[in-house]
N, C-alpha and C positions, 0 to 999 in steps of 0.2 A: 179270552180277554180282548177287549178293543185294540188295543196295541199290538197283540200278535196278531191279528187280523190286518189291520191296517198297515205292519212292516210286511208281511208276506204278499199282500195287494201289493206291495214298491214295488218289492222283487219279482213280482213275475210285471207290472208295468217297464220297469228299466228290463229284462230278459227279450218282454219282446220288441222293446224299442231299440234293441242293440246297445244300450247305454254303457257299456264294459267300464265305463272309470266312473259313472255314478253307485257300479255296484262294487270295484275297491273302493271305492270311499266315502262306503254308508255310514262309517262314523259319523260322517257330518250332519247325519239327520240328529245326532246329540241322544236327548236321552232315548227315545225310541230307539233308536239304532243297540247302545246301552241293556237298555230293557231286557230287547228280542234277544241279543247275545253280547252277553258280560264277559263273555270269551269268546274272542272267533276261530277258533279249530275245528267247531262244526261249519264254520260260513264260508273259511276257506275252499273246501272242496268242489263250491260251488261253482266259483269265481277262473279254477281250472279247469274246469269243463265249457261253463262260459266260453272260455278263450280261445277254445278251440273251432266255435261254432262259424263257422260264416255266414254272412248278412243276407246272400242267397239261399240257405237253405232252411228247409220247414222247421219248426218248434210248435212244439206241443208237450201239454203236461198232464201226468197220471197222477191220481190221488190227490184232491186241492181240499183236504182237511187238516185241520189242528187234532191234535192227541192232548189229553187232560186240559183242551181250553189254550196251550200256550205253545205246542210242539210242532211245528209245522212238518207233515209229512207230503208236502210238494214233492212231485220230483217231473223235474225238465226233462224231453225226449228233445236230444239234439239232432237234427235231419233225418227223421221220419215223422 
């Protein structure tokens, strides 16, 4: 779906722009935001890992597909 396409493209543009408080507070993108997750207890997880990463160190990501079109199976490598 265009929308999970296009929230996942945020999320890894704010990842690797270090954006840390654009990605607490992707509600603001409204209903996208919405859309991609009507609950955040899958988004949170992310945002703790996030936090930990420092601005000096590498990022990289494995697996940059959607599951059934809507399921983002990203996943961030923080400093490697």
């Amino acid at each position: 779906y265009p929308w999970a396409i296009e929230f996942d493209a945020w999320v890894k543009e704010r990842l690797l722009a270090h954006d840390h408080r654009a990605l607490v507070e992707y509600e603001r993108l409204g209903p996208l935001a919405r859309r991609a997750h009507p609950t955040s207890e899958h988004y949170w997880p992310l945002l703790y890992a996030a936090a930990l990463h420092a601005p000096d160190e590498p990022l990289s990501f494995y697996c940059e597909q959607l599951f059934a079109g809507s399921v983002s199976m990203r996943v961030a490598v923080f400093g490697a």
